[in-house]
C-alpha positions in Angstrom: 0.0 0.0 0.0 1.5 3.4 -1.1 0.7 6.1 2.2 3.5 8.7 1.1 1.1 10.6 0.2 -1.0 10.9 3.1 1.7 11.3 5.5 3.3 14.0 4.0 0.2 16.0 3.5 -1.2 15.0 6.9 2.6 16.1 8.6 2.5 19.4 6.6 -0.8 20.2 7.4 -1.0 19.5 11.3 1.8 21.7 11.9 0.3 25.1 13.2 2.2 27.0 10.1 0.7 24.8 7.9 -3.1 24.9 9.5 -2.7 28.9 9.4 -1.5 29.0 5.9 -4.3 26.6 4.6 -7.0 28.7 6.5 -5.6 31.8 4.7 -5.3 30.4 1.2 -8.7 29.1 1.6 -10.4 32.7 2.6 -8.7 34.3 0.0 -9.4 31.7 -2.9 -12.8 31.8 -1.6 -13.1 35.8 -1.5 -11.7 35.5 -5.0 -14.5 33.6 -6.0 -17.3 35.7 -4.3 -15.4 38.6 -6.0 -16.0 36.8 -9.6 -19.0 35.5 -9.1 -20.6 39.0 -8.3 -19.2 40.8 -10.9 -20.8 38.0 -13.5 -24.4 38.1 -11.2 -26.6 38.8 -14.1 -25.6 35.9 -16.4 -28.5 33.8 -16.6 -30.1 31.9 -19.1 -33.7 31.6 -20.4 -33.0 27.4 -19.8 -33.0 27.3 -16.4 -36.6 28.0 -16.2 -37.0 25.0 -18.4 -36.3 22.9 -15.8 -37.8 25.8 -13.1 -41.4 24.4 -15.1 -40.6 20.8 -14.5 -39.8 21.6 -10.7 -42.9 23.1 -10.2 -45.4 20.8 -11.7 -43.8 18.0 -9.8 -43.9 20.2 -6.6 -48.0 21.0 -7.7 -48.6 17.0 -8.4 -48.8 16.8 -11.6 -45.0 14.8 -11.8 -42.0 15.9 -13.1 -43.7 17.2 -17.2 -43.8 20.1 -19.2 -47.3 20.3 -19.9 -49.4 18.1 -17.3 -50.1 14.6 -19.1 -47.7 14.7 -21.6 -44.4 12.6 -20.4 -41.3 14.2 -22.0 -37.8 14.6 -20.4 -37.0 17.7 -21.6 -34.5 18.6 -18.3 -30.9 17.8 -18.8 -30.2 17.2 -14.8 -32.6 14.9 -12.7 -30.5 16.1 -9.9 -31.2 20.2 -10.7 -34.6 19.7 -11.3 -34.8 18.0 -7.8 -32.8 20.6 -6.1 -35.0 23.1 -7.6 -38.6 21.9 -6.5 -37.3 21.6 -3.1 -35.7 25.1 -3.1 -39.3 26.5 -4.1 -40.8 25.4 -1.0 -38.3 28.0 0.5 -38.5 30.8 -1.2 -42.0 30.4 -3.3 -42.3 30.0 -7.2 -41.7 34.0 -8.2 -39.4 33.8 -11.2 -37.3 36.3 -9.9 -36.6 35.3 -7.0 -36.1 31.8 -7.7 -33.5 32.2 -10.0 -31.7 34.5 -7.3 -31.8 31.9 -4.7 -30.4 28.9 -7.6 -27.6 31.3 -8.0 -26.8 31.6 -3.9 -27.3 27.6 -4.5 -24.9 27.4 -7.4 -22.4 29.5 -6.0 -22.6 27.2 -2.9 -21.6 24.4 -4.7 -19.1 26.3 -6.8 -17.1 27.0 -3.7 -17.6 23.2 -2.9 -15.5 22.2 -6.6 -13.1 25.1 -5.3 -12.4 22.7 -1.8 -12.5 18.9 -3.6 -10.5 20.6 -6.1 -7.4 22.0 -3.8 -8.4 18.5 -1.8 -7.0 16.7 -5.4 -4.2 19.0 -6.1 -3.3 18.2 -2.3 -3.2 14.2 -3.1 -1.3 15.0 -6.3 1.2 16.9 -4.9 2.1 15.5 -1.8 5.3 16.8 -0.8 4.0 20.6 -1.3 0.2 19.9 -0.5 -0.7 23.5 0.9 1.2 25.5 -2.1 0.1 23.0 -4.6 -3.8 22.8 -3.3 -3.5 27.1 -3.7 -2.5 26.8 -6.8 -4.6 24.3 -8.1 -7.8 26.6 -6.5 -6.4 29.7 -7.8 -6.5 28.6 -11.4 -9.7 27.2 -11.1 -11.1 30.5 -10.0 -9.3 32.5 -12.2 -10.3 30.8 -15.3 -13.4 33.1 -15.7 -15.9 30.9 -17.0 -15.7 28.9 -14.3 -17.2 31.2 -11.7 -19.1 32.6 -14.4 -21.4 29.4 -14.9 -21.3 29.0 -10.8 -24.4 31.5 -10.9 -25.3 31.0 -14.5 -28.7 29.0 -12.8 -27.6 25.4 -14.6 -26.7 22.2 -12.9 -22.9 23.1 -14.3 -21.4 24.3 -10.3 -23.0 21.0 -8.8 -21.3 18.3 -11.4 -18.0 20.7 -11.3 -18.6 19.6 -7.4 -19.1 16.0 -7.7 -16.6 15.5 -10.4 -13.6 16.9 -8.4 -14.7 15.2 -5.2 -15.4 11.6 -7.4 -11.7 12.1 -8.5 -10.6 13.0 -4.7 -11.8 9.7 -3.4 -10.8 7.8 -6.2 -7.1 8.8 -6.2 -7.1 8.4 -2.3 -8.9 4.8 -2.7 -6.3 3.5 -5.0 -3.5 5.1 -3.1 -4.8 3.2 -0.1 -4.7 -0.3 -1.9 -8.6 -1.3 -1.5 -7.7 -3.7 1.7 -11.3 -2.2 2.2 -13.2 -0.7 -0.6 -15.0 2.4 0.1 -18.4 3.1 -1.5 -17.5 7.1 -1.8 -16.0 6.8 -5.3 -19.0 4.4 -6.5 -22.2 6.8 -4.7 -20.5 10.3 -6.4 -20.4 8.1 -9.6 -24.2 7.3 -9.4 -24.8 11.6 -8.3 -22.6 12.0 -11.7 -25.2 9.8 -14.0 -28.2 11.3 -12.3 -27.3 15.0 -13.1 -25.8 15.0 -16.3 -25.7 12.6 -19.0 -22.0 12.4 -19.1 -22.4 11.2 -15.7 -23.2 8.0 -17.0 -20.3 7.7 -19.2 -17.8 8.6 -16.3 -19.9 6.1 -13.7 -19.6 3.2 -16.7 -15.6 4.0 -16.8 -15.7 3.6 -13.1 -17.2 0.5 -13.2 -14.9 -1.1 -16.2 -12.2 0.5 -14.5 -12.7 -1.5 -11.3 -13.8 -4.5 -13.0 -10.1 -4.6 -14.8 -8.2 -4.2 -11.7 -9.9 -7.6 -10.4 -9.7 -9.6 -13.6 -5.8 -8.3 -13.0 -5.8 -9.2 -9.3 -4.5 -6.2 -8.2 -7.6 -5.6 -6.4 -9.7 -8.3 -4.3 -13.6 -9.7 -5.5 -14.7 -7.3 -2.4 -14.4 -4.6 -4.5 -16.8 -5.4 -6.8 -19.4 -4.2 -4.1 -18.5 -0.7 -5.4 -19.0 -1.6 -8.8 -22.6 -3.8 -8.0 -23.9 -0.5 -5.7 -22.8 2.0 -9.0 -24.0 -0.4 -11.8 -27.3 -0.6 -9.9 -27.6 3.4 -9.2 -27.2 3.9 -12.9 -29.9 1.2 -13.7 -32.0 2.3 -11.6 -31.6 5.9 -13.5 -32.7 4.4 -16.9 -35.2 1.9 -15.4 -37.3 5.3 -14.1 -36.6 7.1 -17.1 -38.2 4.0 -19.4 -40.9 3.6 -16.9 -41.9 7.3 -17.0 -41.0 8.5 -19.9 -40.8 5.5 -22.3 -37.0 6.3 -23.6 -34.0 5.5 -21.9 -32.0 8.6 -23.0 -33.6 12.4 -22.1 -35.5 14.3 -24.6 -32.7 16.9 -24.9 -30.3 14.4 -26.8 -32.6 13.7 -29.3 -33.5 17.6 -30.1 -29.7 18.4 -29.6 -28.7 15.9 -32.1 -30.9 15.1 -34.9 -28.1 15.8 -37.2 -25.6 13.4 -38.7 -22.9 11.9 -36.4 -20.3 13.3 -38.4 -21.9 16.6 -39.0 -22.3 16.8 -34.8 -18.8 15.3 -34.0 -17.3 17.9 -35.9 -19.0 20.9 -34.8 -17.8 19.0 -31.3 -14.2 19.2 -32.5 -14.6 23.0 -33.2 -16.2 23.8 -30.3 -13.2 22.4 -28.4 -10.3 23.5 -30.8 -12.2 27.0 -30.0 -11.9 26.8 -26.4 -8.1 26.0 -26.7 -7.2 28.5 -29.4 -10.0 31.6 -28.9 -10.6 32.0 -32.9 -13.9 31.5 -34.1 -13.9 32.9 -38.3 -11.9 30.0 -38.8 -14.2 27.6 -37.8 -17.6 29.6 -37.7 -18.2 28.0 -41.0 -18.0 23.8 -39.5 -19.1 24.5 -36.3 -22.9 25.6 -35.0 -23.1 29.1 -35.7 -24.8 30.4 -32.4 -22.4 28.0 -30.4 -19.7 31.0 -32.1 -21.6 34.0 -31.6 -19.5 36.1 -29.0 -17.0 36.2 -31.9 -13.0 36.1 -31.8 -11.8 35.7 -27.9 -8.5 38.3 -27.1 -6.8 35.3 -25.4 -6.8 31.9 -26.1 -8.8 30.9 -23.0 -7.6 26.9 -22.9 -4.4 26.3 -24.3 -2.3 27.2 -21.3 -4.5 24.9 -18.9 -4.7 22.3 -21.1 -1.1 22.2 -21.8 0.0 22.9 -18.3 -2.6 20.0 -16.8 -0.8 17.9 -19.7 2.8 18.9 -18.5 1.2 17.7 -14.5 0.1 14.8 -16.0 3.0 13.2 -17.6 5.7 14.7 -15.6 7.6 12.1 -13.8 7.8 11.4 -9.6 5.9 10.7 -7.3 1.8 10.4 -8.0 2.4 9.6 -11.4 -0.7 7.1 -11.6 -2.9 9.3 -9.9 -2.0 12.6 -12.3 -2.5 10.0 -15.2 -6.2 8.6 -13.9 -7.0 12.4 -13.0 -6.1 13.3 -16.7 -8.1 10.3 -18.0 -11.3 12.0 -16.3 -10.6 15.5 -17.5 -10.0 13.2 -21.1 -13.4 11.8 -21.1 -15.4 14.7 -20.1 -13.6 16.2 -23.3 -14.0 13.5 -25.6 -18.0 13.6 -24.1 -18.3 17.3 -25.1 -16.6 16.3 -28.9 -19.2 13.6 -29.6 -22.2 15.9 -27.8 -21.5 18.1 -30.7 -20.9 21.0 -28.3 -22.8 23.6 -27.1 -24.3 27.1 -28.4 -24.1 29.0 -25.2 -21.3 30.8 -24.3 -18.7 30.5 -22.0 -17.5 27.1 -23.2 -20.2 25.5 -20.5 -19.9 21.4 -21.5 -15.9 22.4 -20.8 -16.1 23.4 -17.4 -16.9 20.4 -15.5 -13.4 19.3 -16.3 -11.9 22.2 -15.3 -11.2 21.2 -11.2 -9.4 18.4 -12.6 -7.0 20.3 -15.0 -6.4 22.9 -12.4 -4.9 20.1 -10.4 -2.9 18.7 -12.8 -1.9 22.5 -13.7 -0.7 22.9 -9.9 1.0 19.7 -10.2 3.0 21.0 -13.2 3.8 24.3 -11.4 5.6 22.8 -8.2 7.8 21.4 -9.5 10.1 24.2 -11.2 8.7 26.2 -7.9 11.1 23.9 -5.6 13.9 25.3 -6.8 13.0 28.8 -5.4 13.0 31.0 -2.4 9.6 30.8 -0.4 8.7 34.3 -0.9 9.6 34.3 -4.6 8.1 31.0 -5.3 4.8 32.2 -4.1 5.0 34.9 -6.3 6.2 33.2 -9.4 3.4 30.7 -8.5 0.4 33.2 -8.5 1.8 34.9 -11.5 2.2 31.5 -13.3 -1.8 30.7 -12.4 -2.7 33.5 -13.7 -1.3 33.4 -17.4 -2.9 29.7 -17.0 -6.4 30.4 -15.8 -6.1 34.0 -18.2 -9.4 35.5 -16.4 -9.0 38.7 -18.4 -10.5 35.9 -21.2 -13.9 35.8 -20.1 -13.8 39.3 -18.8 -13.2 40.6 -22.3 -15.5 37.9 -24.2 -18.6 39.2 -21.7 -18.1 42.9 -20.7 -19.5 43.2 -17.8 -21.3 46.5 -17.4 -22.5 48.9 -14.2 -25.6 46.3 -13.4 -23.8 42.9 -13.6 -25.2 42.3 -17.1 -22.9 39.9 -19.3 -22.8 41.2 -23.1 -23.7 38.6 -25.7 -25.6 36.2 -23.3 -29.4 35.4 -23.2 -30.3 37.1 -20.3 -33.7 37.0 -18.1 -34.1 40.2 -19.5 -37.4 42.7 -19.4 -39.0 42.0 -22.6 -39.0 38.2 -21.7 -40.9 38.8 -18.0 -42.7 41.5 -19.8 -43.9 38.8 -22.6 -44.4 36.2 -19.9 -46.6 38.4 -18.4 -48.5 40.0 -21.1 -49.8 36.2 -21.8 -50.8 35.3 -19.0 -52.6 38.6 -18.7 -54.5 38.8 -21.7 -54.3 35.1 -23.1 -57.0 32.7 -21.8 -56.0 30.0 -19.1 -57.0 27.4 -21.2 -55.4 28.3 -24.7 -52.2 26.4 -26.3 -49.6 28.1 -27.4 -46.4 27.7 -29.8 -42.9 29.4 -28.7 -39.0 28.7 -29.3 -38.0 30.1 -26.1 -39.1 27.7 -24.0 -37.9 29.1 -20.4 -39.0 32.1 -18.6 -42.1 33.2 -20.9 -43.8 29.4 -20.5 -43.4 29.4 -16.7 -44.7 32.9 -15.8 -47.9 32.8 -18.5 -48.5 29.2 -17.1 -50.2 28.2 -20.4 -49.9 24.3 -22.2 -46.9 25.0 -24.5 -45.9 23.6 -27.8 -41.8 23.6 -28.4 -40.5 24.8 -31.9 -36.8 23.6 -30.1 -38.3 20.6 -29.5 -36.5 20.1 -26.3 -40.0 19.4 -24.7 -41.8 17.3 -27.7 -40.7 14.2 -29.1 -41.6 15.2 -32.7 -40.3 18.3 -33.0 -36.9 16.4 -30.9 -36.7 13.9 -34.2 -37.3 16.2 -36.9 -33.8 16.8 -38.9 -31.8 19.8 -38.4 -30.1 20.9 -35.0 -31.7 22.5 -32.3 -32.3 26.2 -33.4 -32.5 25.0 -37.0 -35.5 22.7 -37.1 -38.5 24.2 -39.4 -41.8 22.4 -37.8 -43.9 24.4 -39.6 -46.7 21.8 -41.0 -46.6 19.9 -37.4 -46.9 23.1 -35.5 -50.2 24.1 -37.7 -51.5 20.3 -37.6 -51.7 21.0 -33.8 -53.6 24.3 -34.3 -52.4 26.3 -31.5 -54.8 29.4 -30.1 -51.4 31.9 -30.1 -47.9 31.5 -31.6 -44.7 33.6 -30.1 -41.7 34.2 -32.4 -38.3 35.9 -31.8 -37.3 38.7 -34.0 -36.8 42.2 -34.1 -39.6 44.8 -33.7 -38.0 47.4 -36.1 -39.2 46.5 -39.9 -36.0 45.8 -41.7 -36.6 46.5 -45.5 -33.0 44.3 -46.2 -34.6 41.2 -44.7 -37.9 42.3 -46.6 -35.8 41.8 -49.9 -35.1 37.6 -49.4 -39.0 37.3 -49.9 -41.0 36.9 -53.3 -42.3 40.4 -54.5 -45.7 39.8 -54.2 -45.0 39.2 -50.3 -43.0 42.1 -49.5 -45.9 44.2 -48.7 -47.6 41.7 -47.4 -49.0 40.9 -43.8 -45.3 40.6 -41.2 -43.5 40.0 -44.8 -41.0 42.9 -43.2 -40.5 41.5 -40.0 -37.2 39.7 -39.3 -37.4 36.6 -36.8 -34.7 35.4 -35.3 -34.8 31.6 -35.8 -35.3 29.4 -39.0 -39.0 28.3 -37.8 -39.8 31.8 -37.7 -38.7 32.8 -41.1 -40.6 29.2 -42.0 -43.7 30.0 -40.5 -43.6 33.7 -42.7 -43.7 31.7 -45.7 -46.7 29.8 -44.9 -49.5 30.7 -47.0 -51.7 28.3 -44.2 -49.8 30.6 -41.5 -50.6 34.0 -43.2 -54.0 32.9 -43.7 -55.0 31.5 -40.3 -52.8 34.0 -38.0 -52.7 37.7 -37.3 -49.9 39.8 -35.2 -51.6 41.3 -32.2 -48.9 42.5 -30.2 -45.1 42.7 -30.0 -43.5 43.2 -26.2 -39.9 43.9 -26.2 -37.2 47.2 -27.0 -37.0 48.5 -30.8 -33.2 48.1 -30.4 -33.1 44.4 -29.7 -33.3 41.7 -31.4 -34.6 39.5 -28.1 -38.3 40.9 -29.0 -41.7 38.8 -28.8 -44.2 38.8 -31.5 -47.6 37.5 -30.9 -50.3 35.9 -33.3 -53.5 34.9 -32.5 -55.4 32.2 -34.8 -58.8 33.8 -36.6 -59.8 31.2 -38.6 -63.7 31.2 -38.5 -66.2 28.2 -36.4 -67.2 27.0 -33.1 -63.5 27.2 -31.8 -62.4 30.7 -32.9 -61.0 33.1 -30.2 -61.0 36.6 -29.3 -57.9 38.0 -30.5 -56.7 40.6 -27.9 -55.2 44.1 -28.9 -51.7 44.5 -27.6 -51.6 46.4 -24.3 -48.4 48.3 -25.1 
């Protein structure tokens, strides 16, 4: 059994220089984390009140749906939605101030990866376990997106958490030998499968991975308790999800990834090669456009933490396995995010959860040239050497954060959206069905039955071909016959869009209107649209593009509704 590197991080951390200089690396990695986290407070995303919806239908009784009765898993985290419907019995189900309190949440667990992931740059590093778990902290942190997802409102801080804590106990189980196998590694790994789907890749590499070490009798046939307790977790998982739903992967893959397999692994590739090298004309053209829409980043944000978590990975001495199985992890996640096909928000988000992992490894790689120097000047050089790796000034250039706390570029729970939300569920009937793209913040204030032009929340829509934005559902949205439809687009007329339409449409009812997603433009085309629908309001600002335009159905019979003038 190898315990070097227990007992020299326990003998240089029960000394009372040691305890003191842990406490203050701690309070000031942790005030460094605040600091970013409040400077990025109004980055939020219309999604998380997609799974907000779920949460509170389950929390009402009507189970964990989109529209009561209809069984679609259109929530990416079991976990978050969980978390969620619990949190609303706290602070109540007002849209505002639910997403304030999943931030305070978010952040909680943020600072949570921030500890398991100095913990693993501590088990690494041995020999230097208080400079090299600072390190590791400090370039987590100052990565930028990092603490900018921690209060983004997504499920992103809490697997960041449970990925650098799985690799913690992992590195410290094998270190111990399994004389007796622990059931930490194997319980994080069923919390990984139950709040993301790459969960469930890293929980079946846990399970292979402990299966291979007894078929190589370097572990005993006890440990394939772990193993039975992880593989049952994860069954259990799917079994629900069948039961319920009647598919064994979530909605959101299928609406995500109706395109072909090589079409999605490449615009994976790109999204990656992105991260490492911050250009984005040279791949805008392969990769999913709105995935690339914050344009060229200053500084390449990954290349130096990749490179350096490479360098920490493969150096030689001491820990060697562990930095190898730590860079395995950060390998999969990667690997994962490739054959997801990415993603379109910013801030490189599918990335992050393998960030506490290659901030470790980056710490590893720094103290080792940081032995051969003074104390004083090691810390220094040290600090200076994690920030050229994390490169914070990345993020803070790629968002532009102004006065308010309002990230440029990002999809924000912005006015018009509340304002839209609300106008529906003013002047809408309770008991009309509606069509909309954004399926997040206007759906769960107006309170209506929804259809999904993302298809993230109908199974039709999910299969139709073309990516997410870039589906056209236009004859299944008019088969269903909603009461309303809600489109994106601009509120200014814009006689340059005007000009892509046939002449004898230009002057034509919304023929001038710009909208901001393919079903949109689709759904202007429609003869059967134009015929059966009339604009009746349009709720947002005439200088952004983030405006709501409302229809109403008119077509004549026993069903026809009152179309409402806009209130504006």
């Amino acid at each position: 059994m190898d315990h070097s590197f227990r007992i020299a991080r326990h003998l240089a951390s029960r000394t009372h220089t040691g305890r003191h200089a842990k406490r203050i690396g701690v309070a000031t990695v942790s005030l460094l984390a605040l600091l970013f986290a409040w400077t990025y407070r109004g980055f939020s995303f219309d999604d998380a009140f997609i799974t907000f919806r779920y949460a509170k239908n389950l929390a009402e009784g009507a189970g964990p749906v989109f529209n009561p009765g209809e069984r679609v898993e259109g929530f990416s985290s079991s976990v978050w939605m969980l978390v969620s419907a619990l949190l609303m019995t706290v602070v109540g189900k007002d849209a505002l101030s639910l997403i304030a309190a999943i931030k305070v949440v978010g952040l909680l667990f943020g600072l949570l990866a921030v500890l398991g992931c100095w913990r693993l740059a501590e088990d690494l590093v041995p020999e230097r376990p208080s400079l090299a778990g600072f390190l590791g902290a400090l370039v987590l942190v100052t990565t930028g997106y990092f603490p900018i997802w921690a209060v983004g409102g997504l499920e992103t801080p809490l697997f960041c958490a449970e990925i650098a804590w799985f690799a913690v106990f992992l590195v410290e189980e094998r270190a111990t030998g399994r004389a007796k196998p622990s059931f930490r590694p194997a319980l994080l790994a069923i919390a990984l499968a139950w709040t993301r789907p790459e969960g469930a890749l890293l929980a079946a590499l846990f399970c292979c991975h402990l299966l291979l070490d007894v078929a190589r009798r370097r572990a005993s046939w006890r440990t394939l308790g772990p193993a039975l307790a992880c593989a049952c977790g994860v069954a259990l998982l799917f079994g629900l999800r069948w039961a319920y739903y009647g598919e064994l992967l979530p909605n959101t893959y299928y609406a995500k990834s109706s395109q072909a397999r090589l079409s999605s692994a490449m615009s994976g590739f790109f999204y990656v090669f992105k991260w490492l090298t911050g250009l984005d004309a040279a791949v805008h053209r392969w990769s999913i456009p709105v995935s690339s829409a914050m344009g060229d980043i200053p500084y390449p944000p990954g290349a130096a933490l990749f490179g350096a978590a490479l360098l920490g990975a493969v150096r030689p001495g001491g820990r060697r396995s562990a930095r190898l199985l730590t860079g395995g992890l950060a390998l999969a996640l990667i690997c994962a995010t490739v054959v997801e096909g990415g993603d379109w928000m910013p801030g490189f988000r599918f990335l992050v959860p393998a960030f506490p992992l290659l901030a470790a490894l980056s710490a590893a790689a720094l103290c080792g040239p940081l032995e051969r120097l003074r104390p004083g000047v090691r810390l220094l050089v040290g600090i200076s050497a994690a920030l050229v790796i994390g490169a914070p000034w990345a993020a803070l250039l790629q968002f532009r954060i102004d006065r308010a706390g309002t990230a440029r570029g990002a999809e924000l729970i912005s006015s018009q959206y509340v304002r839209a939300g609300s106008w529906l569920k003013t002047h809408v009937p309770a008991d009309s069905v509606l069509a909309i793209g954004e399926a997040g913040i206007v759906p769960y204030i107006s309170e209506h039955r929804y259809i999904d032009l993302f298809g993230l929340n109908d199974k039709v829509v999910a299969r139709m071909p073309g990516y997410w934005f870039y589906k056209k559902p236009t004859d299944y949205v008019l088969s269903r016959d909603p009461d309303y439809i809600v489109l994106a687009g601009d509120m200014a007329p814009d006689p340059g869009w005007a000009a892509r339409f046939p002449p004898h449409l230009r002057e034509q009812f919304m023929s001038h209107r710009r909208f901001l997603y393919p079903h949109g433009d689709a759904l202007a085309r429609s003869a059967a649209f134009r015929e059966r629908y009339r604009e009746i309001a349009a709720v947002g600002r005439p200088s952004s593009a983030d405006n709501f335009v409302i229809f109403c159905r008119i077509n004549e019979g026993p069903t026809t509704r009152t179309c409402r003038r806009p209130l504006l």
